[in-house]
N, C-alpha and C positions, 0 to 999 in steps of 0.2 A: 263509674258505673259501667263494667267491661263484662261483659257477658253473663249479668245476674237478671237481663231483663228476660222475659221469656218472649219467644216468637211474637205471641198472638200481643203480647203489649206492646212490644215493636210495632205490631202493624195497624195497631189502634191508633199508636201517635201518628203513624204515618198518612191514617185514611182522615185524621181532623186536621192535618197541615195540608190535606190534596193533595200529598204527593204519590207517585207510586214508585214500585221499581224498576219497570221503564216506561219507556215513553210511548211505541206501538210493540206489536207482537210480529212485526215487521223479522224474518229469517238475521239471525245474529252472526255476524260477521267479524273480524279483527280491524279493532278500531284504528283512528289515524288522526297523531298528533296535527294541533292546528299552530301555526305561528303566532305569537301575541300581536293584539290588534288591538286598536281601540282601546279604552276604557272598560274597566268592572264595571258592569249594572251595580244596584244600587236596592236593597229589600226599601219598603215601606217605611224604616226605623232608620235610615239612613247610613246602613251597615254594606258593606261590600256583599252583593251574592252571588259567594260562591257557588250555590247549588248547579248543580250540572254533573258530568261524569268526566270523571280524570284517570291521568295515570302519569307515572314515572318512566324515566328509562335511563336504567343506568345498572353497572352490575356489581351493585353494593350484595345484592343478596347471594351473592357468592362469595367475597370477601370485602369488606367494609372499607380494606385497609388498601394504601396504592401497593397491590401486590400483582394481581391478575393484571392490574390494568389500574387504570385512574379511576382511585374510590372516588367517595365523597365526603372524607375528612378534610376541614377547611383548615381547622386548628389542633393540634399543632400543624404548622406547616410542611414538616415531613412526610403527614398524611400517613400516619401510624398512631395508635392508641397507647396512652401513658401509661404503659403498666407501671405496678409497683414490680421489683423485682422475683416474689415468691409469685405475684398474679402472671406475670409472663411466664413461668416455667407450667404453671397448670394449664394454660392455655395450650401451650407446646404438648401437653399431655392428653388434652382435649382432643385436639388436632389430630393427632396419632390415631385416638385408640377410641374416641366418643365418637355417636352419630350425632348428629344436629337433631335436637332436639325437635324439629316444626316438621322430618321426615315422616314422623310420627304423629301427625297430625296436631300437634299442641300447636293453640297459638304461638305467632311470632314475636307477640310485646311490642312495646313502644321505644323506637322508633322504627322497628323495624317494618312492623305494618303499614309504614307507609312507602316503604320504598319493597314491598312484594310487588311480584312481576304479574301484574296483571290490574283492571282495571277499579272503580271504587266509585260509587255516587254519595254526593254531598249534599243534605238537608239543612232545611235552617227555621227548626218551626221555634215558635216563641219560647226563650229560655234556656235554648240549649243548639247544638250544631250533633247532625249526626250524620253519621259516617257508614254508607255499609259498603262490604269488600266484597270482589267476588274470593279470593282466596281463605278458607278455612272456616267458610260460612259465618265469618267473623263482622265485627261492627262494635262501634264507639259511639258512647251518646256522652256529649261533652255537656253541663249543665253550664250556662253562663249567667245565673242568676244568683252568684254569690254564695250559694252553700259551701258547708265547709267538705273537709275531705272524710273518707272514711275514718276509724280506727286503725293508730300505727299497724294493730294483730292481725289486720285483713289483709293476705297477699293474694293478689291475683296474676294472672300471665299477662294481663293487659294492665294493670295496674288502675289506679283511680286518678278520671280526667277534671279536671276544675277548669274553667275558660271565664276571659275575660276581654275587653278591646283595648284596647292602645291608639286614640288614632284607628288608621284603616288597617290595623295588625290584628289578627286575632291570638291570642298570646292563652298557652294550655300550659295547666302543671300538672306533672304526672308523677304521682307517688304511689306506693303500695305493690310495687311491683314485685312478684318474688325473686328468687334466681336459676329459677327452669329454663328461663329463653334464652338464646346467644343473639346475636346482634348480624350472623350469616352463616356459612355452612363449612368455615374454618374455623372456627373453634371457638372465634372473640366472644366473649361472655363478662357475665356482670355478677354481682351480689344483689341480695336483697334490699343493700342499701343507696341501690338507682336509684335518680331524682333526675328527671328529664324536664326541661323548660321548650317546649314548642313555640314555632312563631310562623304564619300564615300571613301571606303579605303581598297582596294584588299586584302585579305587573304587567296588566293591559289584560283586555277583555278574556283571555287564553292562558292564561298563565298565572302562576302561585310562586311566588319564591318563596321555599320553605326551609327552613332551619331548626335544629333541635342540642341543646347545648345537655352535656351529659356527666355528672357528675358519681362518682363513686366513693369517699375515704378509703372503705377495706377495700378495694381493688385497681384505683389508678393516682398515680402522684398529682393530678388536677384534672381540670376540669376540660370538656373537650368538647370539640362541637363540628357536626356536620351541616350539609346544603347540600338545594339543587331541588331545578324548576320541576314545578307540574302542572302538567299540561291538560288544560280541556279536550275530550275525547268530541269532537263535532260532525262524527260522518252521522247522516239523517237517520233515526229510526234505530238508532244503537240501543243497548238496552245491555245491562248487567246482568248476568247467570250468577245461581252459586256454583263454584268449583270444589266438587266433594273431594277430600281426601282418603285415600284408599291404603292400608300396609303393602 
């Protein structure tokens, strides 16, 4: 369910869980990562809570791959994406001659939405984990109550989230994705037939080690998968904006 909810039902779920989008109306500043401490609190249901405001850093959403710099491809180990051979030459064509599709304000997809460069608050009302970004006015309600997935013919830029627990992991499958979004702003790109496996995984009171395994048939010879922490945003009085996207 990636962007079919409207505003005002977003913020009906949000005003029956108490929560808002931020915390005071305290002047907004650039946040600053906290080191892991402690232990994950812990919801009522005896679930890890994540809720608070996070962010990444890393410069995946320039290119994914160790090319600028060290991505955050764990697997393969060369820290390059398995094209099939005819996918790697279209990419090289991408590269060239395409804009990055998210220039244009489209959503980024998954996984990419989670490694945008800027910050995100995390909800956790009954049944579901939601997500809102400040980049692209964007936001995931993850249902963790067992429903199934949409129809194979529904594609979305954000694709359709399903959540479950593992243990203290929170573990997302993401189906339905079309193939509008790239994966950064060098060209890596996917088919419609993405299938992303997320995984959410406490590492002290500050910290998320997140992972997302990424499979394609029409476009990479196997399956592949990234990391890397995310941090609670803990300076007092922070608070999430949207970040309008303008041409």
């Amino acid at each position: 369910m990636h962007g079919s909810l409207t505003f005002h039902a977003l913020a009906a779920m949000l005003i029956l869980t108490g929560s808002a989008l931020g915390q005071t109306k305290s002047a907004r500043q650039k946040p600053k990562p906290s080191a892991k401490a402690g232990a994950m609190p812990r919801t009522p249901d005896g679930k890890p809570d994540f809720q608070g405001v996070w962010e990444t850093h890393n410069v995946a959403v320039k290119d994914i791959e160790d090319r600028l710099g060290k991505g955050i491809i764990v697997t393969p180990e060369d820290g390059k994406i398995p094209y099939l051979p005819a996918a790697a030459q279209e990419r090289d064509t991408l590269r060239a001659h395409q804009k990055d599709p998210a220039a244009d304000c489209a959503l980024p997809g998954v996984p990419r939405q989670m490694y945008a460069p800027a910050a995100f608050q995390i909800l956790e009302p009954p049944g579901s984990v939601v997500i809102l970004f400040e980049t692209s006015h964007a936001y995931r309600v993850i249902p963790t109550d067992g429903r199934p997935h949409l129809p194979t013919d529904i594609k979305l830029n954000e694709g359709d989230s399903r959540g479950h627990w593992e243990g203290d992991t929170l573990v997302v499958d993401v189906t339905n994705q079309n193939d509008k979004t790239w994966f950064d702003m060098a060209g890596n790109f996917h088919s419609d037939a993405i299938h992303v496996i997320e995984r959410f995984t406490p590492a002290g009171a500050n910290t998320i080690n997140y992972e997302a395994t990424i499979e394609d048939p029409k476009t990479y010879t196997r399956p592949w998968k990234i990391a890397f922490p995310i941090i609670r945003v803990t300076k007092p009085g922070y608070e999430i904006t949207e970040r309008a996207c303008g041409k």
